[in-house]
Each structure stands twice: as structure tokens, then as C-alpha cells.
C-alpha positions as CSV (number, residue, x, y, z in Angstrom):
1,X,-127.4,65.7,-52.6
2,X,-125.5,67.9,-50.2
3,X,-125.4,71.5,-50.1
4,X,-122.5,73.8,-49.5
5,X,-122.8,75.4,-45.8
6,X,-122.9,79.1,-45.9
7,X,-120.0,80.5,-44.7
8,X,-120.3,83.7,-42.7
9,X,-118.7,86.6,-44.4
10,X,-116.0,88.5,-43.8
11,X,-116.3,90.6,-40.9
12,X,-119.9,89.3,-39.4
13,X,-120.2,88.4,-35.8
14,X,-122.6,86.9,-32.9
15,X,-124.4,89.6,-31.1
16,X,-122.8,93.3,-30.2
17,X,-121.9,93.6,-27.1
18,X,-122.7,97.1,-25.4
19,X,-119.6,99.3,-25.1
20,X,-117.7,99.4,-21.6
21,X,-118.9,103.0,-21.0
22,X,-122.7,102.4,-21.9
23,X,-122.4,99.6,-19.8
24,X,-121.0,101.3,-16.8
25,X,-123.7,104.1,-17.3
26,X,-126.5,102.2,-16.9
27,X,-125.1,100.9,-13.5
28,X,-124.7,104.5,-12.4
29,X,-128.2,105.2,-13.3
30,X,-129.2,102.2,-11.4
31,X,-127.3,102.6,-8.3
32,X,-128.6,106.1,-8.5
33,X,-132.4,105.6,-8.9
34,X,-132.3,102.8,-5.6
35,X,-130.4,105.7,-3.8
36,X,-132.9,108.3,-4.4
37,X,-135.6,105.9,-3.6
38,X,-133.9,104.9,-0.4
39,X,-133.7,108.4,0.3
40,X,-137.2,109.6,-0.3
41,X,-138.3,106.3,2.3
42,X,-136.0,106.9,4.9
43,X,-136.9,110.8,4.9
44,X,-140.7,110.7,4.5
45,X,-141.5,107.3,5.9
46,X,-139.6,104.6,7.2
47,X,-136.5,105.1,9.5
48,X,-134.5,102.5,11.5
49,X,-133.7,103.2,14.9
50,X,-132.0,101.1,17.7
51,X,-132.5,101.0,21.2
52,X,-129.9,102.1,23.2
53,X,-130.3,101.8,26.9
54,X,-133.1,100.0,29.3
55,X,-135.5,102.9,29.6
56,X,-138.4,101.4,28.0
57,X,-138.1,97.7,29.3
58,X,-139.9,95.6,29.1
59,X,-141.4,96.9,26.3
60,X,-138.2,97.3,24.3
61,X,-134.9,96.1,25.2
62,X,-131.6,97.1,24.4
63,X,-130.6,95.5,21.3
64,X,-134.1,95.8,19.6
65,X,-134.0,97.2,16.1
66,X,-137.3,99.1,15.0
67,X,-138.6,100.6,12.2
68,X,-140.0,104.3,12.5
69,X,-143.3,105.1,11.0
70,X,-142.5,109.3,10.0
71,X,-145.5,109.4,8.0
72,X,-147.9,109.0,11.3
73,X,-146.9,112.4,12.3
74,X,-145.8,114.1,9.1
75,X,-142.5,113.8,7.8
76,X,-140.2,116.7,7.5
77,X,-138.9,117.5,4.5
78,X,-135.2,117.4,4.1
79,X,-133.5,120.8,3.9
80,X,-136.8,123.2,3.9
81,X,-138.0,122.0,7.3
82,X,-141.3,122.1,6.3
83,X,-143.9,119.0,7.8
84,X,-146.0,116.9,5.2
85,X,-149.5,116.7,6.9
86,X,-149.9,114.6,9.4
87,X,-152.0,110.6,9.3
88,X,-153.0,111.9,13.1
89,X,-151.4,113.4,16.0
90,X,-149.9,111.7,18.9
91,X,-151.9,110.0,21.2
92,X,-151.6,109.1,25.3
93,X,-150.1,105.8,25.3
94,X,-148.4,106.3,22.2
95,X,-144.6,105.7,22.0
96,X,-143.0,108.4,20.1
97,X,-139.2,109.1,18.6
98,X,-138.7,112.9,18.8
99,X,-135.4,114.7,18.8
100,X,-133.6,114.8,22.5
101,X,-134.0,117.6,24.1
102,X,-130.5,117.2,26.5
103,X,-128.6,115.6,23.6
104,X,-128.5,117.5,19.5
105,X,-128.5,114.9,17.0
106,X,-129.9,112.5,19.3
107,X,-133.7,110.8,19.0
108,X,-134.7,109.1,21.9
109,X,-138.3,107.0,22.3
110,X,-140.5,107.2,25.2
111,X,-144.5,106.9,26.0
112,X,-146.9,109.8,25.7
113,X,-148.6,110.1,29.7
114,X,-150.1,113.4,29.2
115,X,-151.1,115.7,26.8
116,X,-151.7,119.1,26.1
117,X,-154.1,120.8,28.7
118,X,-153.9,117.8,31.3
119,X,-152.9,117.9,35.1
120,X,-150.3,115.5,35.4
121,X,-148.8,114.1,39.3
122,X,-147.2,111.4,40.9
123,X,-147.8,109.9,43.8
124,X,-145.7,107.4,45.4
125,X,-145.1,105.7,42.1
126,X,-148.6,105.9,40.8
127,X,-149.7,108.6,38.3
128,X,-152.9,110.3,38.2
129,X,-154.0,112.2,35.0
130,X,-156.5,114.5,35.5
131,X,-157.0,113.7,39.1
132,X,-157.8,110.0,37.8
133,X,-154.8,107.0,38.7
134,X,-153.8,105.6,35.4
135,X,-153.8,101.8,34.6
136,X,-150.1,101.3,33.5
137,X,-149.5,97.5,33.0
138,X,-146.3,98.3,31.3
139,X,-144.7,99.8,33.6
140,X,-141.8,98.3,35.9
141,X,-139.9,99.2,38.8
142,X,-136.9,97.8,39.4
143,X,-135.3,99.9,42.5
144,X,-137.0,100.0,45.9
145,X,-134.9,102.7,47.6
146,X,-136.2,106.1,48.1
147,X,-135.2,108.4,45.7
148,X,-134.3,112.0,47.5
149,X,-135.4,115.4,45.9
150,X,-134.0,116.4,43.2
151,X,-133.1,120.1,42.2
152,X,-133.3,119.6,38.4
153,X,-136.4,118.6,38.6
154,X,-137.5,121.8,40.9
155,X,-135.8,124.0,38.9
156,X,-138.3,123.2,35.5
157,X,-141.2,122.0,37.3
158,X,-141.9,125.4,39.6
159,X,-143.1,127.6,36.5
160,X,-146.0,124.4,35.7
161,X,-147.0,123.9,39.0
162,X,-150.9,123.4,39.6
163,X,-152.3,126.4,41.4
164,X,-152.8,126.0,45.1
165,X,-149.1,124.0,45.1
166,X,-147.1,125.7,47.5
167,X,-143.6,126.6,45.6
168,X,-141.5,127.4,49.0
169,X,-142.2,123.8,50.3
170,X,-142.2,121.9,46.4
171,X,-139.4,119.4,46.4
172,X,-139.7,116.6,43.8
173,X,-138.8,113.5,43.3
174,X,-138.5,110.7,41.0
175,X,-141.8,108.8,42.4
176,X,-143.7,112.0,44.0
177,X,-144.1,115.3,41.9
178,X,-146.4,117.5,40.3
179,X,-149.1,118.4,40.0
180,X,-148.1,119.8,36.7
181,X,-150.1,121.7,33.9
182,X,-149.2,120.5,30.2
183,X,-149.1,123.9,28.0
184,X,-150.8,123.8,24.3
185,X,-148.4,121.9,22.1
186,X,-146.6,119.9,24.3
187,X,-146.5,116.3,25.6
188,X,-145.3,114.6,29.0
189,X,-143.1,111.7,28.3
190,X,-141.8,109.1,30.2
191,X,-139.7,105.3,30.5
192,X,-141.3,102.1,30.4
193,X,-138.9,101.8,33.5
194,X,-139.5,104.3,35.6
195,X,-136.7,103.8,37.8
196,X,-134.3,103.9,35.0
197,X,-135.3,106.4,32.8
198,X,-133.9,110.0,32.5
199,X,-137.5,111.8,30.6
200,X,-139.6,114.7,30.9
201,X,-139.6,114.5,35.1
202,X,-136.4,115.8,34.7
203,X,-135.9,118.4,31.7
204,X,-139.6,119.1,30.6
205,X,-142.4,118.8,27.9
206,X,-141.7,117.7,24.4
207,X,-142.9,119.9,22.0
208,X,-145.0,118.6,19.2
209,X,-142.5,120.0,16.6
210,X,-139.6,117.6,17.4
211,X,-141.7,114.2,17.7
212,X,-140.7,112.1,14.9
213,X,-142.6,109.1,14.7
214,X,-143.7,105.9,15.8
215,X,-142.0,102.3,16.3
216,X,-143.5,100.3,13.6
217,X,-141.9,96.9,14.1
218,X,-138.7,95.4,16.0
219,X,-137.2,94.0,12.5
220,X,-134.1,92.7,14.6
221,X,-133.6,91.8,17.9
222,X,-130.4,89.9,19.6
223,X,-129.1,89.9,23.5
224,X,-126.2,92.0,23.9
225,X,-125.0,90.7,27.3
226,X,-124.9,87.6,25.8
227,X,-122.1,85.7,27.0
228,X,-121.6,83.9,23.6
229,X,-119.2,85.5,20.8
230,X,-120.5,87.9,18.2
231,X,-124.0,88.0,20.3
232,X,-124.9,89.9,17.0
233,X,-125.6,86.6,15.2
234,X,-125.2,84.0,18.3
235,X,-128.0,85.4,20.8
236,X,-130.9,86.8,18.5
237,X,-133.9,87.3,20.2
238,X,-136.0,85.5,17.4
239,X,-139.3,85.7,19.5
240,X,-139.1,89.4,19.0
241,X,-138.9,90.1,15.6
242,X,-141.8,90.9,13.5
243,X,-144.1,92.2,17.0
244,X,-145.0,96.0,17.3
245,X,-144.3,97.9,20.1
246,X,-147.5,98.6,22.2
């Protein structure tokens, strides 16, 4: 025997749907919460930074994309300028991001050679720390000419002078200088490629205040003197993303 269907009454419907405005609120709220969260990360922790020139070949090329550790250091706080504590402080051999001292608004990344207290020098292309040569494996040179002296550096480099240095005769240059005292809370800095870096042998110490952080990992590499179009996804460096900068 068949029974009647129930028809729906007058007026019922499937499932209510959420009213435009509700809908677009939610999104807002969203897109807001991922922003804040992005924010909070790229202030206090993470930050991605590209290289820019050659001055830390062979260690990092130009065209390398890193991620900044800030937390290693402590973070500043946006807008109060205050420091979260730091993991540790910076280390010799470290590389460090720190703001440019030549260039506002500008980081730049180089590799702690000295550090507060130490006698620093340079001696035909070999640098001695504490009267002791350093091993520096990373290191390349790529110009054999003699550099001459060079007044900029002179003009800084006087006042740090080691005593016993005779200031009348000092003339530096890029592969002889020093030697140099580091005051408290500053750090010597220098290129992977020291004869195509402009660092502290030629406008001073970095002061601990302005170091940023630390290359974390190159997340993005490609070779921009690639001779293939849009080199930016035709010449990437695959064998270089994922490894930390050492």
C-alpha cells in the first residue's frame, strides 16, 4: 500500500546560508589573524634577506635568499626599540646581519673576525688575532694587484691604533693594517671576499646594538648572470637550497 510523500511546507528550505556580510567578516578576521601572525614572525624571529653583491663569496652568492634567525640575538621590538633577551651573543666566525653603518635602512651580512678586547692586524693578506694567524678556509682572493693606501681607512683606524704603532708613518691598506684594539661592545667585520668587500677596514666597528641576526638557511637560490630568460625560474641553484651558511 503506498503512502502519500510528505510535501515540504510552505516556506521551508535546504540549509541557511550565512548572510553576505557575516561571510565577508569572517574573511577579514582571517586575513587579519595570518597578518598579525606574519608580523609577530618576521619582527621577533624569522626575516628574509637577499644577497646583494659578491662580498661574502663563496660562502653566499649573489642571488641567494636566506632566512634571518632575530631571535639568536634578541629581537627588537617594533616601535619601543626595546631588545627581547638574547639565545647568546655573537661569536668570532659568526656571520651577522646588522644595520649598515654607510647606508640607513640598509642591513648588510658579514663574518665576525674580532671581538671586543682583541688586537686585530693584517699582514700581507693574512690576519692575526691576538698576535695568533687565523685559519680562514673561507676566505678568497680574487685580485692580485697591490692595493695602495687608503685615506679612509687612516682616517678611522688612527684613534684604535695598538700602542707602540707609529701614527706619523701609519698608512693602510686593504691587505696590511692594524694593529687595531676592538673597544667593549663592538665587533670587527669583514667579506668572505676580501678583495671585494667594502666592511669594517674601511668605516669601523659594528656595535652590538645594530646586529640583527643570523643566516638561518638559503631557502632560494638562482644564478642571476644567467644567460637564459627569467634566470629567476630558468637558472636556480637547486644544490643550494636548504644548506646553512657556515
Amino acid at each position: 500500500m503506498s503512502h502519500p510523500t510528505k510535501q515540504p511546507s510552505r516556506g521551508q528550505s535546504g540549509p541557511a546560508r550565512k548572510p553576505f556580510r557575516q561571510w565577508a567578516w569572517e574573511w577579514v578576521k582571517s586575513i587579519a589573524v595570518a597578518l598579525a601572525i606574519w608580523f609577530v614572525l618576521r619582527a621577533l624571529l624569522v626575516e628574509a634577506f637577499r644577497i646583494p653583491s659578491s662580498s661574502m663569496e663563496r660562502t653566499l652568492l649573489v642571488g641567494d635568499f636566506l632566512f634571518v634567525n632575530k631571535a639568536l640575538y634578541g629581537a627588537e621590538v617594533p616601535f619601543i626599540g626595546a631588545r627581547l633577551p638574547a639565545i647568546r651573543e655573537p661569536r668570532l666566525g659568526d656571520i651577522v646581519v646588522f644595520d649598515s653603518k654607510t647606508q640607513p635602512g640598509v642591513k648588510v651580512v658579514k663574518r665576525v673576525v674580532a671581538m671586543p678586547g682583541d688586537t686585530l692586524e693584517m699582514r700581507s693578506n693574512e690576519l692575526f688575532r691576538n698576535g695568533v694567524l687565523q685559519p680562514e678556509a673561507f676566505t678568497q682572493y680574487v685580485d692580485s694587484m697591490s692595493a695602495p693606501a687608503d685615506p679612509e681607512m687612516r682616517a678611522w683606524q688612527l684613534e684604535y691604533l695598538a700602542p707602540g704603532v707609529d701614527r706619523d708613518t701609519y698608512h693602510p691598506t686593504r691587505s696590511t693594517w692594524g694593529p687595531l684594539i676592538v673597544p667593549g661592545g663592538q665587533y670587527f667585520v669583514m667579506g668572505d671576499n676580501r678583495d671585494n668587500s667594502y666592511d669594517s677596514r674601511y668605516w669601523g666597528f659594528v656595535d652590538r646594538r645594530v646586529i640583527r641576526g643570523r643566516p638561518l638557511i638559503v631557502y632560494y637560490s638562482y644564478d642571476h648572470e644567467s644567460w637564459r630568460a627569467l634566470p629567476f625560474l630558468t637558472a636556480i641553484r637547486f644544490e643550494r637550497i636548504g644548506r646553512r651558511p657556515e
